[in-house]
N, C-alpha and C positions, 0 to 999 in steps of 0.2 A: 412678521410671522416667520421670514425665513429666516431669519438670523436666531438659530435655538442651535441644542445641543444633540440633540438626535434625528436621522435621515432616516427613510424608509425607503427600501427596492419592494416592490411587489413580485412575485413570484407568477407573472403573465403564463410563462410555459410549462413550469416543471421541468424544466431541463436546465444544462451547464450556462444558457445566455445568459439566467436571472444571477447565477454565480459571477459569471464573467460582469456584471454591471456593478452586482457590490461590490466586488473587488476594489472596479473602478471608480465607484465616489470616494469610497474606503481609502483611495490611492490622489484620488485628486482633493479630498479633504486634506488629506496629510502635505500636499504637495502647495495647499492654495496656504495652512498654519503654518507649515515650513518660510514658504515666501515673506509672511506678514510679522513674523515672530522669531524668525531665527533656528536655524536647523538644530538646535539644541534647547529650542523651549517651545516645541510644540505639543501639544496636547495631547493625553493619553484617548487613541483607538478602540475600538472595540466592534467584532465585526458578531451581530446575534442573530440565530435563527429564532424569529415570533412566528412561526407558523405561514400563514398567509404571505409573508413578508421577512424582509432581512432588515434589521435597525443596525444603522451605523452609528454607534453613539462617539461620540467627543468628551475629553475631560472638562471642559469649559465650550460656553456656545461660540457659534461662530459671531462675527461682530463687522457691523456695516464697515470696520475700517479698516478690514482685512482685504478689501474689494474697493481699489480706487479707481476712479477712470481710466487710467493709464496703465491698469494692470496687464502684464503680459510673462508666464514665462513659460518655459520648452516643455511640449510638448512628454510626458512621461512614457509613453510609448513612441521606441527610438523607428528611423524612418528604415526599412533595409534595403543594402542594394550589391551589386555585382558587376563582373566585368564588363555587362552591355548597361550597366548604367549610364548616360550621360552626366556631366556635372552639372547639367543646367534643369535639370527630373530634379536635384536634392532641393529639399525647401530650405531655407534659411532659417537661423537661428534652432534648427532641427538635429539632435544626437544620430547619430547613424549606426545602422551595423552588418558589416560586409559578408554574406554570405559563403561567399568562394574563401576568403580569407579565415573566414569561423573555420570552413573545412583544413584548409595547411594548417592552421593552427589544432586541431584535432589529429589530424593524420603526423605531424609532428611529436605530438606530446605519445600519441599511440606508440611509433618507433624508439622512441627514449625508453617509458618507462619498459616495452620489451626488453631492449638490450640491455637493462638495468634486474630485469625481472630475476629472485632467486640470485643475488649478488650481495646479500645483507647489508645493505644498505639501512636500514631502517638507522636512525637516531642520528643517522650521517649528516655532512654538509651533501652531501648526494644526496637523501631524502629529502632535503631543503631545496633543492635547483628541482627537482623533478617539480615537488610540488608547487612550485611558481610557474612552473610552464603551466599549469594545469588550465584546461579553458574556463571562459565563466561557467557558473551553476547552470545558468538560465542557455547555453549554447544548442542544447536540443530544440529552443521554439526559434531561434536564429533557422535552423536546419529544418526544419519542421515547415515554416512560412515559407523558408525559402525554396523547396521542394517545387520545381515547375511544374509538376503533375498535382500538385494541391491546388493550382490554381486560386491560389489564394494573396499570394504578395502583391498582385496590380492593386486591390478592392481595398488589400488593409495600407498598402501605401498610400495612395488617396484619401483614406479618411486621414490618415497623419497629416497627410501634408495640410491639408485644408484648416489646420491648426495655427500653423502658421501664416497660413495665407488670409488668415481673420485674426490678426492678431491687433487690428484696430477697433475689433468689439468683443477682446476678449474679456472685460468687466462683465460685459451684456451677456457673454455664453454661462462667466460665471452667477450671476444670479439666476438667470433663467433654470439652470441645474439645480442650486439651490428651492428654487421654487419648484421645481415639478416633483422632488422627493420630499418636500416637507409635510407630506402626509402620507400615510399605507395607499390614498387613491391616488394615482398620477393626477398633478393637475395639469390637464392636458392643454388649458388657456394658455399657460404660458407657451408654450411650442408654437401655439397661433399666432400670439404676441411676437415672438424672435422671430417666427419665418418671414414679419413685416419687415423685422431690423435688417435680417441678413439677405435684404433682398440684390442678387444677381451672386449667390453664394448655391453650392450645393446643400441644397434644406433636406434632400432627401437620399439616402445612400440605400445601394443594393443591397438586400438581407443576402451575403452569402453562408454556405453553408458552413463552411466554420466559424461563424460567429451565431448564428440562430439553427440550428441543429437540427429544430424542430422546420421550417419551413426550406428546405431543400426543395428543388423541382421532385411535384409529383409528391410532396407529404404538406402540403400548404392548408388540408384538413383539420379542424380540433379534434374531430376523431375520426377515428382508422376505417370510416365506412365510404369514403370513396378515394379515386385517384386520378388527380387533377394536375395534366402536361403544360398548365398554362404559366406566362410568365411567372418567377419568384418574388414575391411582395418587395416593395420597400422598407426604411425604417428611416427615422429620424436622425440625420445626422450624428446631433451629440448624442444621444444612446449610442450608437454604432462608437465613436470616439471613446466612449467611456468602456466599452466592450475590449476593445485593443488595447484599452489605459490596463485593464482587469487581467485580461488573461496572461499578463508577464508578471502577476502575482500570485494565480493559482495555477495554472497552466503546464503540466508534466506529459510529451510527449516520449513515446517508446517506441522504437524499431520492430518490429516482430521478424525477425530473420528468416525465419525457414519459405516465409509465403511472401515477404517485403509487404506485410501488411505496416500501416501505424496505428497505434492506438493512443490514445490523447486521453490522459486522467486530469480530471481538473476537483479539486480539494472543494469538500461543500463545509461549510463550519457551522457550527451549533453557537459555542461561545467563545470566540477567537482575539486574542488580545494581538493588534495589526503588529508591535515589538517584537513578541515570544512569533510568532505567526514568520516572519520574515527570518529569524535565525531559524526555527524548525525548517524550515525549508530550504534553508542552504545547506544544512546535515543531511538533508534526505536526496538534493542532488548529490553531493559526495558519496554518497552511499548508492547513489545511483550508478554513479562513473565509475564508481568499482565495480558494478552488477555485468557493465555491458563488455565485460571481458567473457564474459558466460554467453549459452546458447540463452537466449531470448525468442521464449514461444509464447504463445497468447495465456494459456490459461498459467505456467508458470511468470508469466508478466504481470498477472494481475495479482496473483497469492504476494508474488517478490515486494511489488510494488506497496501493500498492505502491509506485510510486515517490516519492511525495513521506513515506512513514515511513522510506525507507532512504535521500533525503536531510536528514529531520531528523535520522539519525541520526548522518549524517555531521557535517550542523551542530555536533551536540553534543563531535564527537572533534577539530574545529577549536577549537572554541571552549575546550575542554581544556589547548589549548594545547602537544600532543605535537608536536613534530616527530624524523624518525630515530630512530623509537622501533618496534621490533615489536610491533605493535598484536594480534597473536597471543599475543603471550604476556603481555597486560594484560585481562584479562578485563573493565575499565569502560573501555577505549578500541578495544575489540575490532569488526568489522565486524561488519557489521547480520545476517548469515546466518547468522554464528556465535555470534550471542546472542538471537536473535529463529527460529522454525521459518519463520511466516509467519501466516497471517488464518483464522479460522473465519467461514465468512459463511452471516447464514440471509437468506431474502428472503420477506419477508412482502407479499404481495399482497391487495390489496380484490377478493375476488371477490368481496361484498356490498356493501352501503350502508352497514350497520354495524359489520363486523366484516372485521380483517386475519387472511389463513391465512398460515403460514407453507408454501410450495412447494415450496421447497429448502433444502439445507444443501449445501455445499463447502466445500474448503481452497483455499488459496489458497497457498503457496510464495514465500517471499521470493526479489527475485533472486539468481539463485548466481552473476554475474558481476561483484560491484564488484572482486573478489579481496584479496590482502593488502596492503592500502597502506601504507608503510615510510614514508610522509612527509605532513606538514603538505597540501606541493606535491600528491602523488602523490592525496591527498582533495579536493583542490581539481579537478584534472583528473575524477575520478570526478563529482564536482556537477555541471560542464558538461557529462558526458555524460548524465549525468540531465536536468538543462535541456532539453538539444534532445532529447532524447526525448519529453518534457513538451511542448516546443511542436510537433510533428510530429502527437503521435497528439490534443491538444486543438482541433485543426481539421478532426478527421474527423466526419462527420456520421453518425451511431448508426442513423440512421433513412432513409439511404438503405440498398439491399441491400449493392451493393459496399463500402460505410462500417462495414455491421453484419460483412462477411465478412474485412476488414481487421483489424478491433480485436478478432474473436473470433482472428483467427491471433496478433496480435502482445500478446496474452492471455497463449494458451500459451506462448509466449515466454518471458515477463516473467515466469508465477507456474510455468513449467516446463522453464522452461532447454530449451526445445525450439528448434535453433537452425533445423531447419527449418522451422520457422513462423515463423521471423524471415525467412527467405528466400523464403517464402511472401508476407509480408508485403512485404519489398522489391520484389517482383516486382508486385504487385499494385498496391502506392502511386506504382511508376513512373509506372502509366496514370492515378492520380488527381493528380498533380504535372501535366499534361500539360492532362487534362479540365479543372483550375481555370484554368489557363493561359487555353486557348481559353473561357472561360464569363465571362472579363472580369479575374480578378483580376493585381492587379501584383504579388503579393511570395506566393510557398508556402512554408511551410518543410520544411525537408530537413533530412535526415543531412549532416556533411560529415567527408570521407575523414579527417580525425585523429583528430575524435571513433571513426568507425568503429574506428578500429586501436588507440585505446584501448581500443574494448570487447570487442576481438577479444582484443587482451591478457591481459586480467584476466577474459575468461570462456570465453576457446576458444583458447588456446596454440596450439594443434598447425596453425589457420590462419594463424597468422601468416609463416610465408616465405612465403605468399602475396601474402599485401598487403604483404609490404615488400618484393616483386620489381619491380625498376624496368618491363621489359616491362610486369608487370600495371597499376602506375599509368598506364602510359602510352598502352596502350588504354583503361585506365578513361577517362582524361581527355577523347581521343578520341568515347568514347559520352558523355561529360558535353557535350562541346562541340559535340555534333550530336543534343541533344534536348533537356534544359533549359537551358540556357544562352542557344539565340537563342530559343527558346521565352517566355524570360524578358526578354530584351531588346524582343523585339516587344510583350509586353503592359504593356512598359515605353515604349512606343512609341521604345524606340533603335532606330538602324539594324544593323541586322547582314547579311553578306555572304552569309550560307550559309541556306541552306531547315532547317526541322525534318525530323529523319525519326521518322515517326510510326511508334510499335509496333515501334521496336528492341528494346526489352527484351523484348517479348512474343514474339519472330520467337528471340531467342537463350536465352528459358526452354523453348522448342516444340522447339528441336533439340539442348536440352541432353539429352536422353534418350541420342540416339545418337552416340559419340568421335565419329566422320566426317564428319559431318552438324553436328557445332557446330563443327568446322574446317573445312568448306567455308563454314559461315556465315559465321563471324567473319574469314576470308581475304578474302570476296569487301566485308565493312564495310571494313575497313583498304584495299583495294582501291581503293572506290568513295572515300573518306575522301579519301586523298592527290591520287587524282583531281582531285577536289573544290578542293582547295588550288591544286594546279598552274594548272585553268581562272583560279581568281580570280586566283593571283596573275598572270596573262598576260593577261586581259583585262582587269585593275583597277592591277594594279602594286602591291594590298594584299593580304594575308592578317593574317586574327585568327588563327590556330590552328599548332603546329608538327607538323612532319609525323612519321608514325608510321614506324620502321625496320625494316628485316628482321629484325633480332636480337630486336626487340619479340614476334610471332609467333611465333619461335622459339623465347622464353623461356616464353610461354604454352604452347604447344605440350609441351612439357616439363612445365608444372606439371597438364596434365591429363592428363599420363600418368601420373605420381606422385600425384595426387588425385582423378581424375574429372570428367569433362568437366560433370558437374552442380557440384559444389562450385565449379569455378574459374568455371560461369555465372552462378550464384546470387552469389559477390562480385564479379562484375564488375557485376552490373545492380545491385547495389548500394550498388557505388563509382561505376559511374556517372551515378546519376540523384543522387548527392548533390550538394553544394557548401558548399564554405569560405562559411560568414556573411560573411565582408569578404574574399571571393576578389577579387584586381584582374584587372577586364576592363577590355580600351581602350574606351574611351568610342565611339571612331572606328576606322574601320579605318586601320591601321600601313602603311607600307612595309616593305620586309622588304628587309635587306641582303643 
């Protein structure tokens, strides 16, 4: 009965352990077909959320003769250690990986690619020496374990080693594994059965809190109605193994700089193919180690961290090489939301000197707006809306309040398809496009209106006759060209003909509550707006701006009957504080024929 093609993890906690186990059968399936078959005819993976349960399924079952008595080999979770390591602490036949060394080899690569930084290099035999220095993908959970305030490298080095120190019934560990997932219920006989075999073995290991999230001292309750100081439960050996095998395959720790918090996101998958699964993940550490040149704060850790794994993900369905292909019904070229859930993330904080707590745990939600891309083209367009996303929210400052109250809305967003907190968020970033303006800077970036109605596309349908109503562009435009626009030219020190109007956006989210009242608003802008043109063009004989029409107002007018006078406010202050990256302005002001 164990010998089939599909495993089950049961999903005991609800939290990142049950991830960290599938991972690890997910890794020691791969690891026990690799052994028996050859590293290049093992079996196609596949890692599935059934609900209840994770199915690890195999191309082919597994087969009694994959598992001989004398089976043994290393350990997949390497052993770590450091300058007070002794040589006689390392287990045998055991990978190793040296913490202090992982560091000079970071702080090394750091110093290089500085002094290289902004020297054009790129395409160079220089672009080629840097990127070989580079450390492993995986060098954050190196750094992360090895962390002596996580307290954690004694517990996970012990269960490694004990790998090898039972490597005379490692046949026995592997069927017993086999047997206790080959149904959604554990069968928990077997564990009874091994703890006879391995007897004068460690049968039982410390549930630390990095590996069981859920039972730290003091949360040892299934629910949150009491609080109990007493010892931390144990757990079964090979789970705990398998937990260590796991988390060096979903496992993404980040720095939080300002507070020296960590935060630990670890990947939950829906329908995850282990091949496509292991390169996504090595694009998304690259894209990581580019990240950590930036300030790294918590809530921008988590948006960054979101959006730059669903465009490696994309990376990898270009690189594929699919074009015109329903990427829905390809399960390895499939979008990132429908093969990926989204992030477990715990956040371990130094309330001491010596010791990190963990504070929280959360999910975190992929975004549910790349939608189904039918083309090569149609992923291409999806990246550059991730891009300017990417540089919009990486210049917000975490540690001002309005900074912290922007990137908590556009959070929600990103890991909860909350599209009013996108519009929260627009509304809110209009006045910080504005404030950077007047505080000296030349260049903010923005949203701009294609990117928008792309992502309107592919994540909110039912807005779209909105944004593609000529009226509504055309007041957009309107509010673009009478708040950033000379706002931008002035700290451009260009000339521009028209005054800033400061706190349009704020004036048209204030009276979006009431229909009448955002139409007396937005009449009496369009109003003042053409105005504004007429004067110049009669006193100057120039106008930068073309004038807005009755039909304009009127087609609005219409779309907030049919939507709501909020929804049609909320895109317009959003289409209007954008701008096209290479939008053409005259340099000088035009005549107008």
């Amino acid at each position: 009965m164990m010998y089939q093609d599909t495993y089950f993890v049961p999903k005991r906690t609800g939290t990142y352990a049950d991830v960290f186990l599938a991972y690890g059968l997910a890794t020691f399936l791969d690891r026990l077909a690799g052994q028996a078959k050859g590293e290049f005819a093992r079996p196609r993976i596949e890692i599935a959320d059934a609900g209840p349960y994770y199915e690890i399924r195999l191309g082919e079952p597994v087969r009694a003769e994959w598992i001989p008595d004398g089976l043994f080999f290393r350990s997949p979770a390497p052993f770590l250690t450091n300058r007070r390591t002794q040589a006689d602490e390392v287990p045998p036949d055991t990978s190793t990986r040296d913490v202090d060394k992982t560091w000079d080899q970071v702080r090394a690569y750091q110093e290089s690619r500085s002094a290289l930084w902004g020297e054009g290099i790129r395409g160079s035999d220089l672009e080629q020496q840097l990127r070989d220095q580079e450390p492993p993908g995986d060098w954050t959970i190196v750094a992360f374990l090895g962390d002596w305030r996580m307290q954690a490298m004694g517990i996970y080095n012990r269960i490694v080693a004990q790998w090898a120190a039972d490597r005379s019934i490692t046949a026995e560990h592997a069927r017993v594994i086999l047997q206790l997932f080959a149904t959604p219920d554990s069968d928990e006989s077997a564990l009874k059965a091994w703890k006879k075999v391995a007897r004068g073995l460690r049968v039982q290991e410390t549930a630390s809190q990095l590996l069981n999230p859920h039972q730290g001292k003091g949360l040892n309750e299934p629910k949150a109605n009491a609080l109990r100081m007493d010892n931390i439960k144990d757990r079964p050996w090979l789970e705990e193994f398998l937990k260590t095998v796991g988390l060096w395959a979903c496992l993404v720790p980040r720095r939080v700089v300002d507070v020296e918090d960590w935060k630990a996101y670890v990947l939950a998958p829906l329908r995850l193919d282990w091949r496509v699964h292991q390169e996504v993940m090595a694009r998304f550490n690259r894209y990581l180690w580019n990240e950590r040149r930036r300030d790294e704060t918590s809530l921008k850790s988590d948006a960054t961290s979101l959006l730059l794994f669903t465009r490696a993900w994309l990376d990898y369905v270009e690189a594929a090489g699919k074009d015109n292909v329903d990427f829905d019904a390809d399960p390895t070229s499939a979008v990132p939301e429908k093969v990926v859930a989204g992030f477990h993330v715990a956040q371990f904080k130094l309330l001491s000197r010596n010791a990190y707590t963990m504070v929280n745990l959360s999910f975190l939600n992929l975004p549910r707006w790349t939608g189904t891309p039918r083309s090569r083209a149609e992923v291409l367009a999806l990246k550059e809306v991730i891009d300017e996303h990417l540089s919009v929210i990486r210049e917000i400052d975490e540690t001002r309040s309005d900074g912290y109250n922007l990137l908590r809305a556009y959070r929600d967003f990103v890991a909860g398809n909350n599209w009013s907190a996108f519009f929260e968020f627009a509304a809110g970033y209009s006045h910080e496009i504005i404030r950077r303006y007047n505080a000296g800077a030349r260049w903010v970036p923005t949203f701009s209106p294609s990117q928008l109605r792309r992502l309107i596309m592919a994540g909110n349908k039912p807005l779209s006759p909105i944004v593609e109503n000529e009226g509504f562009q055309n007041v957009a435009y309107a509010i673009r060209y009478s708040t950033i626009i000379p706002q931008g030219r002035k700290a451009q020190n260009k000339d521009s003909l028209y005054d800033v109007r400061y706190g349009l956006g704020a004036e048209l989210k204030r009276k979006a509550t009431v229909r009448d009242e955002f139409i007396v608003a937005l009449s009496e802008f369009m109003q003042s707006y053409n105005q504004e043109n007429s004067q110049k063009l009669e006193n100057t004989g120039q106008q930068m701006r073309r004038d807005l029409r009755t039909t304009d107002i009127e087609e609005v007018v219409r779309l907030v009957d049919e939507y709501g006078s909020e929804v049609v406010a909320n895109l317009l202050i959003a289409y209007g504080y954008a701008r096209e990256p290479r939008e053409t302005e005259p340099d000088s002001a035009q005549p107008q024929n």
